[in-house]
C-alpha positions as CSV (number, residue, x, y, z in Angstrom):
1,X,22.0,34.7,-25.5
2,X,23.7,35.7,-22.0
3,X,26.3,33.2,-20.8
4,X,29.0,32.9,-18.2
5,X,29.7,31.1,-14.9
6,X,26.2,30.0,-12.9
7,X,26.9,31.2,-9.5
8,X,23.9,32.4,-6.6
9,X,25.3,36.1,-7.2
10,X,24.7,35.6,-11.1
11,X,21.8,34.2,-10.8
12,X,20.0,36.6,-8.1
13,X,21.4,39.1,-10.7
14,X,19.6,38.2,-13.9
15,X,17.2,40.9,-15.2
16,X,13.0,40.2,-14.9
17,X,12.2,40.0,-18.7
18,X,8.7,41.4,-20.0
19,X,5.7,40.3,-19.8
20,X,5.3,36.9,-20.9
21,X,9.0,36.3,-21.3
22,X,11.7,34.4,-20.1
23,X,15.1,35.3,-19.6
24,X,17.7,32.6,-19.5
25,X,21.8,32.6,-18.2
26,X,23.3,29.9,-19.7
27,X,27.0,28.2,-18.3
28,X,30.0,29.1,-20.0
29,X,31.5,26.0,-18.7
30,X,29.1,23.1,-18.6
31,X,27.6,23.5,-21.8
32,X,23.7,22.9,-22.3
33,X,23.3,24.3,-18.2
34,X,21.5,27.0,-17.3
35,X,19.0,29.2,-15.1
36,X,15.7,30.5,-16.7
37,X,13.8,33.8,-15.2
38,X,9.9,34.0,-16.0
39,X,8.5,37.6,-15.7
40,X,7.3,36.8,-12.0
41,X,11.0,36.3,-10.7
42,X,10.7,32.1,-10.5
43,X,14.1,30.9,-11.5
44,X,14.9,27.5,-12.5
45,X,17.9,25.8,-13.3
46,X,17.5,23.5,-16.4
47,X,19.6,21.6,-19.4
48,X,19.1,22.1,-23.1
49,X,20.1,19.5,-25.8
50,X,19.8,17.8,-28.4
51,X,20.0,13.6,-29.4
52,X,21.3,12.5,-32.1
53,X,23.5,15.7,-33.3
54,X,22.6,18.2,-35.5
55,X,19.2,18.9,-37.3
56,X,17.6,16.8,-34.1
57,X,15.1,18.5,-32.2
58,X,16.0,20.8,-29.1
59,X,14.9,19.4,-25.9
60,X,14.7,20.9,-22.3
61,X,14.9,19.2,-19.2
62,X,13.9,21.2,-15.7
63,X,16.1,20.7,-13.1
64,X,13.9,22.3,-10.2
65,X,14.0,25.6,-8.9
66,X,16.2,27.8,-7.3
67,X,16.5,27.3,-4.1
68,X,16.8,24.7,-1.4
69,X,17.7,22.1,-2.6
70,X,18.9,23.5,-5.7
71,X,21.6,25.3,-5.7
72,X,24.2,26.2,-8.5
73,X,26.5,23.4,-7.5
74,X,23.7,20.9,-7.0
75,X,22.0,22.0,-10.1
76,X,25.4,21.8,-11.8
77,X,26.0,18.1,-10.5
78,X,22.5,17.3,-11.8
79,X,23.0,18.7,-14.9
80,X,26.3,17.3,-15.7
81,X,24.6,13.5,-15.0
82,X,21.7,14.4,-17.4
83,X,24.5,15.5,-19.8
84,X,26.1,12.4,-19.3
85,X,23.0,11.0,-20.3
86,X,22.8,12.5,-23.7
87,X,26.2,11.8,-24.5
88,X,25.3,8.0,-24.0
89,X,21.9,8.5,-26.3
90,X,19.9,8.0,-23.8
91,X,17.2,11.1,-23.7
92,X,16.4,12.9,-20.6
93,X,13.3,13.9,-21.7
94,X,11.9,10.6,-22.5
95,X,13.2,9.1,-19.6
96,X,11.4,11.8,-17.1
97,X,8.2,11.2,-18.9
98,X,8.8,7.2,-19.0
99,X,9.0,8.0,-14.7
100,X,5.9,10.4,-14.7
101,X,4.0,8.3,-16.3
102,X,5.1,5.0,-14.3
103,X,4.2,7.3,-11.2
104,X,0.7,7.7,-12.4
105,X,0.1,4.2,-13.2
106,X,1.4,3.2,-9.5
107,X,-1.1,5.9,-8.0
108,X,-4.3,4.7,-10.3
109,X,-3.2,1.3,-9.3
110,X,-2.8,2.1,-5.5
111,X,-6.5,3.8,-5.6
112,X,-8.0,0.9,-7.6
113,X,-6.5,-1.4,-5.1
114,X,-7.4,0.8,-2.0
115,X,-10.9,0.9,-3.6
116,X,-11.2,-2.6,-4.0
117,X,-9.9,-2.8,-0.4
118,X,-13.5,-0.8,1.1
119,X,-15.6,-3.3,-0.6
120,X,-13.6,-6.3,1.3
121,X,-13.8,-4.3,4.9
122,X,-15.1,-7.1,7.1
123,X,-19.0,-5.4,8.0
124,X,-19.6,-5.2,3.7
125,X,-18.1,-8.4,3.1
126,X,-20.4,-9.6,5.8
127,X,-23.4,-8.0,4.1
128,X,-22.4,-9.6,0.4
129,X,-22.3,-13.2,2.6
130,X,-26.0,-12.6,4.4
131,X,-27.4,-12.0,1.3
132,X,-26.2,-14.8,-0.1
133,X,-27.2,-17.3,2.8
134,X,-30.4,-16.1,2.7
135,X,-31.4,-18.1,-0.6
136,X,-29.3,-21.3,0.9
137,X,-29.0,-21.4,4.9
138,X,-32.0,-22.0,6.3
139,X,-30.6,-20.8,9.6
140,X,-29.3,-17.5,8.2
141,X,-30.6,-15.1,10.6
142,X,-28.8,-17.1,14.0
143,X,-25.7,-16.2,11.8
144,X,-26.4,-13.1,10.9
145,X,-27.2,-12.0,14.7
146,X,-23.8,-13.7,15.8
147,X,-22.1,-11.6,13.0
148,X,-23.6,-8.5,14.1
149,X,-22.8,-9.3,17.9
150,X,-19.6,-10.8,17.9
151,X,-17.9,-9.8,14.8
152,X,-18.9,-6.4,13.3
153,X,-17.6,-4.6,16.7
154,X,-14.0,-6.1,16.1
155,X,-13.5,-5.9,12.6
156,X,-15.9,-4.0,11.0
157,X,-14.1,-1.8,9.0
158,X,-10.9,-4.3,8.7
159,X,-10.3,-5.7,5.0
160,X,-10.1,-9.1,5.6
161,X,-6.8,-9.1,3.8
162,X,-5.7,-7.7,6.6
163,X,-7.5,-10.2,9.4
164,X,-4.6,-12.2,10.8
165,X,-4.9,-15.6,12.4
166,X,-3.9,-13.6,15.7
167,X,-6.1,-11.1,15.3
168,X,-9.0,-14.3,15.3
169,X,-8.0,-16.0,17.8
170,X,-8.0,-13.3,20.1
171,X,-11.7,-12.3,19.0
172,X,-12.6,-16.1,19.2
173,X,-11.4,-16.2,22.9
174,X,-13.3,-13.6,24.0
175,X,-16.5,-14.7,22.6
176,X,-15.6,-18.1,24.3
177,X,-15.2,-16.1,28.0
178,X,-18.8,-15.8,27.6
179,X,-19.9,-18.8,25.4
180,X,-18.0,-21.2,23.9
181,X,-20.9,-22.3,21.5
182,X,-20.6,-18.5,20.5
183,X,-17.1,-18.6,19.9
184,X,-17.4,-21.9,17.6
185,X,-20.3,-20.2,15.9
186,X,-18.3,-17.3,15.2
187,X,-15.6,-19.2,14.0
188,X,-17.8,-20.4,11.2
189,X,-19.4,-17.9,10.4
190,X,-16.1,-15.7,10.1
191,X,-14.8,-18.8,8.1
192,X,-17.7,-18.6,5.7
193,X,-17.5,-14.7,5.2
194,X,-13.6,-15.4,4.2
195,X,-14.4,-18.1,1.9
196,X,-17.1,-16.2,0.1
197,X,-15.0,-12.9,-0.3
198,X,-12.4,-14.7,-1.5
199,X,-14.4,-16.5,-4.4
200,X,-15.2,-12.9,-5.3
201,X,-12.3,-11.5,-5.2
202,X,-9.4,-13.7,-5.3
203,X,-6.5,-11.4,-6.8
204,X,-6.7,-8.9,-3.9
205,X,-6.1,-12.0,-1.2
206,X,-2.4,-12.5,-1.2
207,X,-1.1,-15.9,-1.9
208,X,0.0,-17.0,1.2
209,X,-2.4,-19.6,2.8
210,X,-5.6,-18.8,4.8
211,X,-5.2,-17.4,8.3
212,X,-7.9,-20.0,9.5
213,X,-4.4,-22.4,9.2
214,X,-3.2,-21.3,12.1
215,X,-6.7,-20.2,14.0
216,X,-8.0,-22.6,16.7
217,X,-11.1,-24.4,16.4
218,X,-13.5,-23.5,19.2
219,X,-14.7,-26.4,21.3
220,X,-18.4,-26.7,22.0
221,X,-19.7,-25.8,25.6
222,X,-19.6,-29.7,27.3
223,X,-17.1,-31.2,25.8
224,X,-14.2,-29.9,28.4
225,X,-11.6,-32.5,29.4
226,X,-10.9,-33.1,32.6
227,X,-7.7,-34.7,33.8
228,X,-7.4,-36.9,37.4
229,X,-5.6,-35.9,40.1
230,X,-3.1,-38.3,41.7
231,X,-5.2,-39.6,44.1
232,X,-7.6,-40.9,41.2
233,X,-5.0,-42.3,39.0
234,X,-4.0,-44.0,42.2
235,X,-7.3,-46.1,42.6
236,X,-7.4,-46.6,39.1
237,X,-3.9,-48.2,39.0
238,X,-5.5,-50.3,42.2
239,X,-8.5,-51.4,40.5
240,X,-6.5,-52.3,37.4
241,X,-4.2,-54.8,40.1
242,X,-7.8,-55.5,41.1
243,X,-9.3,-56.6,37.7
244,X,-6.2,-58.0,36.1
């Protein structure tokens, strides 16, 4: 078993071994570091121990490979933590896999959830909620034409997750530049896509409450309020003299 001190010159300088072999340089000073060689020149600095003392099993730990950013003194730092490790009983090995494995639960949870996410995208959600009126709204084609006109083209492809009570309101106001029935019509039809999403999939809607909270009712084309001018409160306040 070659040892002495890990250094880039003793490294670069380690022999290819034969085919299928591995050639390895192990620290004279940090013991359980060293640099393995496959027979296609990849070096890698790794560790080699064991738990629990003699007659446990040998483990090895890669550290990464030679190069940027491991270097012999990085590798060594590295090494000397995992070291540290072991001499606390606390394995590497298991540790790295406890990680990796963590890791791949996070990604199969992050695709689930992104999945999940395309079925909530505003236009499908919309689509789940037609299908549904249809055996209960009598008037379910007026909403689904006021869906398809004034909704699809701005959130589409949102998750409604991701509709915010801004995000609304703007839509709502533009609508209302050209109709303000339209706009209140929008607003519950919107309103009813949300609800019926959200009794279908309730644990990918965050907790915090519904953006409708803070989105502004429409008003119905006629019912605008009109204030008087001074000149009109001023005859009112007359008449009142008048009358009382």
């Amino acid at each position: 078993m070659a040892t002495g001190r890990i250094t880039k010159r003793a490294v670069d300088a380690i022999a290819l071994p034969a085919g299928g072999k591995r050639a390895y340089l192990w620290d004279d000073t940090l013991k359980g570091f060293g640099c393995m060689v496959t027979d296609q020149g990849a070096r890698s600095y790794l560790i080699q121990y064991r738990v629990g003392g003699r007659g446990s099993p040998t483990r090895r730990v890669t550290i990464g490979r030679h190069g940027s950013p491991w270097t012999p003194d990085t590798a060594r730092d590295r090494a000397a933590e995992l070291l540290e490790q072991v001499r606390r009983k606390v394995d590497p090995f298991e540790a790295e896999r406890q990680v990796v494995a963590a890791a791949k639960t996070r990604a199969v949870q992050q695709a689930e959830t992104e999945a999940a996410l395309q079925k909530l995208a505003c236009g499908i959600a919309a689509d789940s909620y037609v299908t549904t009126a249809k055996k209960s709204l009598r008037r379910w084609k007026e909403q689904d034409a006021i869906i398809d006109r004034d909704l699809r083209p701005a959130f589409g492809a949102t998750p409604l997750p991701s509709i915010g009570a801004d995000d609304i309101n703007d839509q709502l106001a533009k609508v209302g530049e050209r109709s303000p029935s339209a706009a209140l019509k929008a607003h519950v039809a919107l309103r009813a896509i949300f609800a019926h999403a959200h009794a279908k999939h309730r644990k990918l809607f965050p907790l915090s409450q519904s953006p409708f909270a803070e989105v502004d009712r429409p008003q119905a084309g006629g019912k605008r309020e009109r204030h008087l001018d001074r000149r009109e409160q001023r005859l009112m306040w007359v008449a009142s003299k008048v009358l009382g």
